[in-house]
C-alpha positions as a Markdown table, in Angstrom:
| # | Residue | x | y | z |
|---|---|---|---|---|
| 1 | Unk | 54.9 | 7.5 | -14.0 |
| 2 | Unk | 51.5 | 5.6 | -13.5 |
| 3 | Unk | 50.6 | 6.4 | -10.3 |
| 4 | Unk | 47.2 | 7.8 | -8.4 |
| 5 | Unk | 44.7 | 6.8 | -6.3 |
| 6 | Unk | 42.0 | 5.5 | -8.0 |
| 7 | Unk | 41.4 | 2.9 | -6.3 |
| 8 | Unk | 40.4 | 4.3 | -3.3 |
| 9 | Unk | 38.3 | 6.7 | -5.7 |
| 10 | Unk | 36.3 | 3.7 | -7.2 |
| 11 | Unk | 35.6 | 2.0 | -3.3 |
| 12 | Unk | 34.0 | 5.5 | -2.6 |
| 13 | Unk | 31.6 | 5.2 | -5.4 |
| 14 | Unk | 30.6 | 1.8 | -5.0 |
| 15 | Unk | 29.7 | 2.5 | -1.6 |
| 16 | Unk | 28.3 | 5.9 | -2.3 |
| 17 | Unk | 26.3 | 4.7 | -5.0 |
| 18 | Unk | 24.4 | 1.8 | -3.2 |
| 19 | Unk | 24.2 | 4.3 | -0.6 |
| 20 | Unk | 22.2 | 5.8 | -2.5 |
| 21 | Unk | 19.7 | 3.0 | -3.3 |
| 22 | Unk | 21.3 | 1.9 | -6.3 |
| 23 | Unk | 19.9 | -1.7 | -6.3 |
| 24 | Unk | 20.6 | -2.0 | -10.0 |
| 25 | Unk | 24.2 | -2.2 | -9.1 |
| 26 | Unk | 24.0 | -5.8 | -8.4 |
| 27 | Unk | 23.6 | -6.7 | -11.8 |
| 28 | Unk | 27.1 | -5.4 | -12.6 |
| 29 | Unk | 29.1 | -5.6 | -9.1 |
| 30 | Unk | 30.8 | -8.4 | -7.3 |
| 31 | Unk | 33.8 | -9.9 | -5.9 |
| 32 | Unk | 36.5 | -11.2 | -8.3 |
| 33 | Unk | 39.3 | -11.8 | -5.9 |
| 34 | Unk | 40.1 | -15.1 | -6.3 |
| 35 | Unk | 39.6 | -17.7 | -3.1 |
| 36 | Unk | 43.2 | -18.0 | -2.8 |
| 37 | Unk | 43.7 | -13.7 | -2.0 |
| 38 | Unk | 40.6 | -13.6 | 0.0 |
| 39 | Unk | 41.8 | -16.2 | 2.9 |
| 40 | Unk | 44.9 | -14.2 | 3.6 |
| 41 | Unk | 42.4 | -11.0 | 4.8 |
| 42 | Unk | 41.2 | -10.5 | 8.3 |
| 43 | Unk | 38.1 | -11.2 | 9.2 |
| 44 | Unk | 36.1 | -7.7 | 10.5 |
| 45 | Unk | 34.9 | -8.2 | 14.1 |
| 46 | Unk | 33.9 | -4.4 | 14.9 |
| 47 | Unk | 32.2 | -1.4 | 13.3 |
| 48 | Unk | 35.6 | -0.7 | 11.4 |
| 49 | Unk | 36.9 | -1.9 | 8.5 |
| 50 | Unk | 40.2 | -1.2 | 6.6 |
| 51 | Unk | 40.4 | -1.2 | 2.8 |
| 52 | Unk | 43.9 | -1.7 | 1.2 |
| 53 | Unk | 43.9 | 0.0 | -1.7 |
| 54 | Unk | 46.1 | 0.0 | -5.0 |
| 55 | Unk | 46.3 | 2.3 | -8.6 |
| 56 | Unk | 48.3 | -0.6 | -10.9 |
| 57 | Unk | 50.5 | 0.7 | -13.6 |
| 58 | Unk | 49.5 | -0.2 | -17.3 |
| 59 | Unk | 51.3 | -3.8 | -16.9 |
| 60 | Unk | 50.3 | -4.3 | -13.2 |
| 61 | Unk | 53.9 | -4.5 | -11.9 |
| 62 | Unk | 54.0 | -1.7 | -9.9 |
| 63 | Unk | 51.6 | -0.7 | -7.3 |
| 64 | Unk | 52.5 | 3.2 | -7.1 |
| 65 | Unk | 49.7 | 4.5 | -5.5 |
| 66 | Unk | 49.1 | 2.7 | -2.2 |
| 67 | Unk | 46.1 | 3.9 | 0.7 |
| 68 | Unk | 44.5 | 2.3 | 3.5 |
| 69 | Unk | 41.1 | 3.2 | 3.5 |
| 70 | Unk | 39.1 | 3.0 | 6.8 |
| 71 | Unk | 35.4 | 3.1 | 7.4 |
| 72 | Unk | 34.0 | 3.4 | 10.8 |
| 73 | Unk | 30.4 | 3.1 | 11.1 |
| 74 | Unk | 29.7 | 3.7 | 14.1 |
| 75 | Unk | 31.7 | 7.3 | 14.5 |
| 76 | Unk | 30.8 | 7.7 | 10.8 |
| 77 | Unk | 34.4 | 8.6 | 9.6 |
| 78 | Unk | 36.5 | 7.7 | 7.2 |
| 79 | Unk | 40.2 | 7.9 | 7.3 |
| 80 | Unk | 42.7 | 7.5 | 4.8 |
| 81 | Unk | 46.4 | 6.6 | 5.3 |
| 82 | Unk | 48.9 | 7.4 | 2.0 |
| 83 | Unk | 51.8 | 5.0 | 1.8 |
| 84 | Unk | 54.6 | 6.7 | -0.4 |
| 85 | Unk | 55.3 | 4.1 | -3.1 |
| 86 | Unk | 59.4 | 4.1 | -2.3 |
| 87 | Unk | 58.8 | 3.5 | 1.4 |
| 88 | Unk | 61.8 | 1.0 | 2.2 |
| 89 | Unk | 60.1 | -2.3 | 3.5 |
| 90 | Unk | 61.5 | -5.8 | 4.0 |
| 91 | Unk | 60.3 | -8.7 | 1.7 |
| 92 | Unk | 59.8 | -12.5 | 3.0 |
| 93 | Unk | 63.1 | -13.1 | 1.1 |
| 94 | Unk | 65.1 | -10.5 | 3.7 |
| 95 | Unk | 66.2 | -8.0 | 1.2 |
| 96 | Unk | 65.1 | -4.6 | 1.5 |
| 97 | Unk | 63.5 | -3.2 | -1.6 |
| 98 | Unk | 60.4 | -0.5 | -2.1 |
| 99 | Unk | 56.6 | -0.8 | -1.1 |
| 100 | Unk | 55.5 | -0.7 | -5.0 |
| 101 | Unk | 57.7 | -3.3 | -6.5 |
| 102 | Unk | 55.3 | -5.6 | -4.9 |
| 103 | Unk | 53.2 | -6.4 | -7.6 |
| 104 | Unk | 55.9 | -7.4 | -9.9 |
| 105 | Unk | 56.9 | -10.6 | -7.4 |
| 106 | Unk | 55.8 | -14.5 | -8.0 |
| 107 | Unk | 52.9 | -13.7 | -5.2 |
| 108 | Unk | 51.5 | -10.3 | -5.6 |
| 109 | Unk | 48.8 | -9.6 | -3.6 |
| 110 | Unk | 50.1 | -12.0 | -1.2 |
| 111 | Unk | 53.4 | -10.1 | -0.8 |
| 112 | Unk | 51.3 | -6.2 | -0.7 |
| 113 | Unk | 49.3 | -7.3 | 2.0 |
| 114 | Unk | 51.9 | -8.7 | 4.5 |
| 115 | Unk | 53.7 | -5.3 | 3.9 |
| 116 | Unk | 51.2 | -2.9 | 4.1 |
| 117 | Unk | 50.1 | -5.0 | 7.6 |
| 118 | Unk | 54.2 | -5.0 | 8.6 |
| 119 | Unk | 54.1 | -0.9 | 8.0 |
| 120 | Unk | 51.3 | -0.2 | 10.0 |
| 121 | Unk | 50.4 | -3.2 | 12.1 |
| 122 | Unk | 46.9 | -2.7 | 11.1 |
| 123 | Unk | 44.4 | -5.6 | 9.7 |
| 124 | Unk | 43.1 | -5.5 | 6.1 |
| 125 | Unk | 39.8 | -6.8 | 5.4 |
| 126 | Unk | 39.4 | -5.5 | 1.6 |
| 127 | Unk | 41.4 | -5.8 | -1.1 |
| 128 | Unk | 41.2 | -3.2 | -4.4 |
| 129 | Unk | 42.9 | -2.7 | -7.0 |
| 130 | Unk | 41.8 | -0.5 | -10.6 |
| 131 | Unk | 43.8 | 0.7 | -13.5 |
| 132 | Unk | 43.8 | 4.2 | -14.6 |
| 133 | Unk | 41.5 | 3.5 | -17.3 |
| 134 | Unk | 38.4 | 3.3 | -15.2 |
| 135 | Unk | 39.6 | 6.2 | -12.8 |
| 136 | Unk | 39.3 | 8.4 | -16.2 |
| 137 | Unk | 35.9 | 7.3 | -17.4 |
| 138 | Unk | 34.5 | 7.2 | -14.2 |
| 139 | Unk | 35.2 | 10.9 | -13.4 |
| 140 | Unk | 33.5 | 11.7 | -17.1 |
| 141 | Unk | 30.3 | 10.0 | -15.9 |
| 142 | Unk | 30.1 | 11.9 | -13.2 |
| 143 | Unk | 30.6 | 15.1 | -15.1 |
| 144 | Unk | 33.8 | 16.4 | -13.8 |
| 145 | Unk | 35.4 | 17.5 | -10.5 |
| 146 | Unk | 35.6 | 21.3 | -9.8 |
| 147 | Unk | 39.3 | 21.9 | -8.2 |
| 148 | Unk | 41.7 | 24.5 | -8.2 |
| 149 | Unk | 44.8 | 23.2 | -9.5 |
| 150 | Unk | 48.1 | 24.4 | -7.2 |
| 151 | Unk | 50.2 | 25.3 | -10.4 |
| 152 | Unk | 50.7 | 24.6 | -14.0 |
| 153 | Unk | 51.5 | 21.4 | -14.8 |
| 154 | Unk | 52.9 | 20.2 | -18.1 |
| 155 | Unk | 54.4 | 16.9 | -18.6 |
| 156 | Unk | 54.5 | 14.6 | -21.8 |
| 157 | Unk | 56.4 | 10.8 | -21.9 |
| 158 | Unk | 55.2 | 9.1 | -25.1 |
| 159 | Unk | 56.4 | 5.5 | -24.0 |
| 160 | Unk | 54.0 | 5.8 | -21.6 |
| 161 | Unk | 51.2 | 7.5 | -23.6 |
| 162 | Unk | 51.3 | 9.9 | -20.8 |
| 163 | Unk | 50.5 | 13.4 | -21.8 |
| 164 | Unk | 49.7 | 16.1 | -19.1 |
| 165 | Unk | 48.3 | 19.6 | -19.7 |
| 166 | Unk | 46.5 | 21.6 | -16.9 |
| 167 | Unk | 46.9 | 25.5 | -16.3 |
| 168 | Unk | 47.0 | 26.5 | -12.5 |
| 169 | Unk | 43.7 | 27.7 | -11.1 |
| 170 | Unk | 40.7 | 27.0 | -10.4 |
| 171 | Unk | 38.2 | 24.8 | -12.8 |
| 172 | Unk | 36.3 | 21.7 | -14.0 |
| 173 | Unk | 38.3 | 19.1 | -14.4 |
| 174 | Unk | 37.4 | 16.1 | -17.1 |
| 175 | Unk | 38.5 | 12.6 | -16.4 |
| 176 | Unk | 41.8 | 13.0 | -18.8 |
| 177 | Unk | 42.6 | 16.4 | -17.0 |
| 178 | Unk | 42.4 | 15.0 | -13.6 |
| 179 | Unk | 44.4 | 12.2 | -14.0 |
| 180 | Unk | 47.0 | 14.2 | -15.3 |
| 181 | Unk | 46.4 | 16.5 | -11.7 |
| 182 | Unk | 47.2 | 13.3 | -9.8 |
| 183 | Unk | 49.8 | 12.0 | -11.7 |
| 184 | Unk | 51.9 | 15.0 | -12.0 |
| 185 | Unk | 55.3 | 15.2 | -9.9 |
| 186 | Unk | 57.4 | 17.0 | -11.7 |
| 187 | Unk | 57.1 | 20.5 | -10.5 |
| 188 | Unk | 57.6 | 19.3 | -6.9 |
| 189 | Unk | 60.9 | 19.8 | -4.9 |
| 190 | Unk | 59.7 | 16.3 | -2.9 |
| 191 | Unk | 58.8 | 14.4 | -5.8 |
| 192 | Unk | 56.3 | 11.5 | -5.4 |
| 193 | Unk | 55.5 | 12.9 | -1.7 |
| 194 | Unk | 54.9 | 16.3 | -2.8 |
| 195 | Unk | 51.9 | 15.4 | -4.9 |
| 196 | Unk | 50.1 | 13.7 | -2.3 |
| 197 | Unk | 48.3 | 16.5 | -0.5 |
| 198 | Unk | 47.0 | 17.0 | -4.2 |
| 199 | Unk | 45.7 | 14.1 | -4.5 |
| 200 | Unk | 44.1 | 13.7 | -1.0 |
| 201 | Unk | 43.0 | 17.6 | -1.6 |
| 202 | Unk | 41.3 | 16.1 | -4.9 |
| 203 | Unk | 39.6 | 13.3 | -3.2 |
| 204 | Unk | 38.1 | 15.4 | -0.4 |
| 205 | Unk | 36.5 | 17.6 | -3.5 |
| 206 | Unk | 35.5 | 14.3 | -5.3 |
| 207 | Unk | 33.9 | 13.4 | -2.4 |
| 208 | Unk | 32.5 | 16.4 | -1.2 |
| 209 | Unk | 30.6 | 17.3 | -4.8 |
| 210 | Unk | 29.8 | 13.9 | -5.9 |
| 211 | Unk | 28.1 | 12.7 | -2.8 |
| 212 | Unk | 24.8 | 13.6 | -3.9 |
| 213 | Unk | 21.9 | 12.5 | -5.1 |
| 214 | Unk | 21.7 | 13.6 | -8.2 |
| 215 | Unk | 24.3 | 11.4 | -8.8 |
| 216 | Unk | 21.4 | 8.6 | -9.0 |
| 217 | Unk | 20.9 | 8.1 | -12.0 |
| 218 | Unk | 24.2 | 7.8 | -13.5 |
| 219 | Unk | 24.3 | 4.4 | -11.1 |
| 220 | Unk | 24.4 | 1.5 | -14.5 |
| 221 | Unk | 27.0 | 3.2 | -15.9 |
| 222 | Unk | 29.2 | 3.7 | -13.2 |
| 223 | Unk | 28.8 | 0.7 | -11.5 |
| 224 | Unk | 29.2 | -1.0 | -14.4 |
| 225 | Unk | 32.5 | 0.9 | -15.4 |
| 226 | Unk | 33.9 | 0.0 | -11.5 |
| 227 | Unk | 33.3 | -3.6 | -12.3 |
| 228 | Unk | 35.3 | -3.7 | -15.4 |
| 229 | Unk | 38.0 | -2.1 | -13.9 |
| 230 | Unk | 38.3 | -2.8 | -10.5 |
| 231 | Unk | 39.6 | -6.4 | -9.0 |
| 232 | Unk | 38.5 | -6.6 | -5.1 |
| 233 | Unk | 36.1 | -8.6 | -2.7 |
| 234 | Unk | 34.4 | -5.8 | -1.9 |
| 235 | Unk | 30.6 | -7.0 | -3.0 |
| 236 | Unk | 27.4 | -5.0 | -2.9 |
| 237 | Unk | 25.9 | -7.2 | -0.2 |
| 238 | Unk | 29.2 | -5.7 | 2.2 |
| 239 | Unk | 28.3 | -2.3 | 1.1 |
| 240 | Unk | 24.8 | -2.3 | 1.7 |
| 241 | Unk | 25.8 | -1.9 | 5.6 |
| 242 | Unk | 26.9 | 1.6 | 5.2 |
| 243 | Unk | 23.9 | 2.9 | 3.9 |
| 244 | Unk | 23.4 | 4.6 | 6.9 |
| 245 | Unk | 27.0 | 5.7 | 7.7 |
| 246 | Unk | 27.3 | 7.3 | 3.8 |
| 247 | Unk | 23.9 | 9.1 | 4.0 |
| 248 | Unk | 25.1 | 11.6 | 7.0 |
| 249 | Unk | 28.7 | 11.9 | 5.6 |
| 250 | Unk | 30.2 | 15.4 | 4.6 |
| 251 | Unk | 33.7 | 16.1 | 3.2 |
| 252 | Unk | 34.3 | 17.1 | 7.1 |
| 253 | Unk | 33.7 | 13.1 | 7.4 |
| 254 | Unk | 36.9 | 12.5 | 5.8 |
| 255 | Unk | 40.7 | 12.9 | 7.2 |
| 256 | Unk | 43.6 | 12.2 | 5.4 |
| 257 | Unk | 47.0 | 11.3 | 6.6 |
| 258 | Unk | 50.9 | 10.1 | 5.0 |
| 259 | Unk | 52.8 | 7.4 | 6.7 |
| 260 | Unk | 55.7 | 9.5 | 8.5 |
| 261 | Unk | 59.1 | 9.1 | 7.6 |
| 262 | Unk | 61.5 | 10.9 | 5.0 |
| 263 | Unk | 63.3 | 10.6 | 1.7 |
| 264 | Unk | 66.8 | 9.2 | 1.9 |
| 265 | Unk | 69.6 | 8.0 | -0.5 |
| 266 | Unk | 70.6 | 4.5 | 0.8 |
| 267 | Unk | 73.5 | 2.8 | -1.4 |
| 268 | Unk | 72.6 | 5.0 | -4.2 |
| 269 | Unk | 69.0 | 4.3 | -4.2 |
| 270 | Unk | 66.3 | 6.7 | -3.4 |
| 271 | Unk | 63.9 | 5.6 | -0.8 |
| 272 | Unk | 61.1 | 7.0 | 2.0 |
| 273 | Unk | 62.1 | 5.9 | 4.8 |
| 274 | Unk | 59.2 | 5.3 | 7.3 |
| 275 | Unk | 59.5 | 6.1 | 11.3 |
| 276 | Unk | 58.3 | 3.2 | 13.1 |
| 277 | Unk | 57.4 | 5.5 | 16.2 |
| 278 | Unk | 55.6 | 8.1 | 14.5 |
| 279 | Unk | 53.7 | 6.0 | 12.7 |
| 280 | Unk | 52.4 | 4.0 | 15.4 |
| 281 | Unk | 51.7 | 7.5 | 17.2 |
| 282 | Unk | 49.7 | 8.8 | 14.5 |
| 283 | Unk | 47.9 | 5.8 | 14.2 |
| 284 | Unk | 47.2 | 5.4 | 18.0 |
| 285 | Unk | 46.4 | 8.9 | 18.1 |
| 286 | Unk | 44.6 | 9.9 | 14.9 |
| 287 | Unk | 43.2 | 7.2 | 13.8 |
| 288 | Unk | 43.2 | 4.9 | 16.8 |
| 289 | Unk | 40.0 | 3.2 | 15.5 |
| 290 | Unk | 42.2 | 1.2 | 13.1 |
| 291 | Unk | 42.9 | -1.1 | 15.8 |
| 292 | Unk | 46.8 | -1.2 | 15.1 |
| 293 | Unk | 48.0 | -5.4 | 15.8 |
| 294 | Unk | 50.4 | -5.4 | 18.8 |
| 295 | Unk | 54.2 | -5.7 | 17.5 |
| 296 | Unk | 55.4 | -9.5 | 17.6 |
């Protein structure tokens, strides 16, 4: 049941906050990706660049919240594409098996960013990944997301210390309330895929209230909160070329989209099944800056 998008969240803020002038956020962000992760991203070679990003469960086995986040500079945009964690992929081994049992094989981040480029032919040039932990404290620093929550969700699982209480409507959600917004799936008839216009509904208010400049002087804390809870190569030096690009953005900067495709039962397994067509249509139409590889 751990699974949300906080890692796309906490790239937003580091590049909003330096945005901002933040230059004290060198003293507490940097890369730690490891040499070994690094080589196998693409090198950026226009004004676009493509951020995989991953919310970890509590062990780090399972990557159930999976985004591509793209920044274009030069059109000022940024576009998001949702990957349903049970999309059906095949692995290096040739077995089929779902997107977010990546992260529990013998080369994680290796294995995550070979599918995600097999999905949607695109290139990756960041790599992020943050546990829920940060997503909560990092929402309380910034004082709470307004949102109006579609209905009333109430979910507990005590093996998973995972206890969800939010009425429908709208309000302020604090940083334990809104992970409970993104995590919740019962109540949906689809599941997993039902909750993800919440959650890209609850990023375009994030970003749209928290993009301000008020925001200032909560930069230490934050960035230091990112940093202990984020692994990427993402480093303040990279970010300090969208200064520009983040200081004209408005929540109409932001599109979000799902990988097409549908749920299906296949040998008694529940999987989302991704069209290969429509997915390279979308891409090619909506969010053609991606640059999607040609197929081999």
């Amino acid at each position: 049941m751990k699974k949300f998008f906080i890692s796309m969240v906490a790239t937003v803020l580091v590049v909003t906050a330096i945005a901002l002038g933040l230059q004290a956020a060198q003293l507490f962000f940097g890369s730690s990706l490891s040499s070994e992760i690094t080589k196998l991203l693409d090198k950026a070679t226009n004004d676009t660049v493509n951020i995989l990003c991953l919310g970890l469960d509590k062990d780090g086995t399972r990557s159930d919240v999976i985004m591509v986040v793209s920044i274009d500079s030069k059109r000022e945009q940024i576009n998001i594409l949702s990957i349903p964690r049970d999309t059906r992929v095949l692995y290096p081994n040739s077995k089929y098996d779902k997107i977010n049992h990546a992260m529990g094989y013998k080369k994680p981040e290796e294995t995550i960013i070979g599918l995600v480029k097999q999905v949607t032919g695109m290139p990756i040039h960041y790599y992020c990944e943050i546990d829920f932990e940060g997503f909560r404290n990092v929402i309380d620093i910034l004082g709470g997301v307004e949102f109006n929550v579609p209905m009333d969700m109430h979910y507990e699982d005590p093996t998973q210390d995972l206890y969800i209480h939010v009425n429908k409507g709208y309000q302020k959600l604090n940083g334990k309330q809104a992970e409970g917004v993104v995590r919740f799936r019962a109540g949906y008839a689809t599941g997993d895929n039902g909750r993800i216009p919440v959650q890209q509904d609850f990023i375009r208010a994030l970003f749209e209230q928290k993009l301000k400049p008020q925001y200032i002087i909560k930069a230490p804390t934050l960035m230091k909160e990112i940093y202990e809870n984020v692994n990427t190569n993402f480093t303040v030096s990279d970010a300090m070329g969208y200064v520009k690009l983040l200081r004209n953005l408005s929540a109409d900067s932001l599109s979000t989209y799902t990988l097409p495709g549908q749920s299906s039962y296949i040998s008694g397994v529940s999987y989302y099944v991704y069209d290969e067509a429509e997915t390279r249509r979308l891409i090619l139409e909506k969010m053609a800056i991606l640059k999607m590889k040609p197929k081999n």
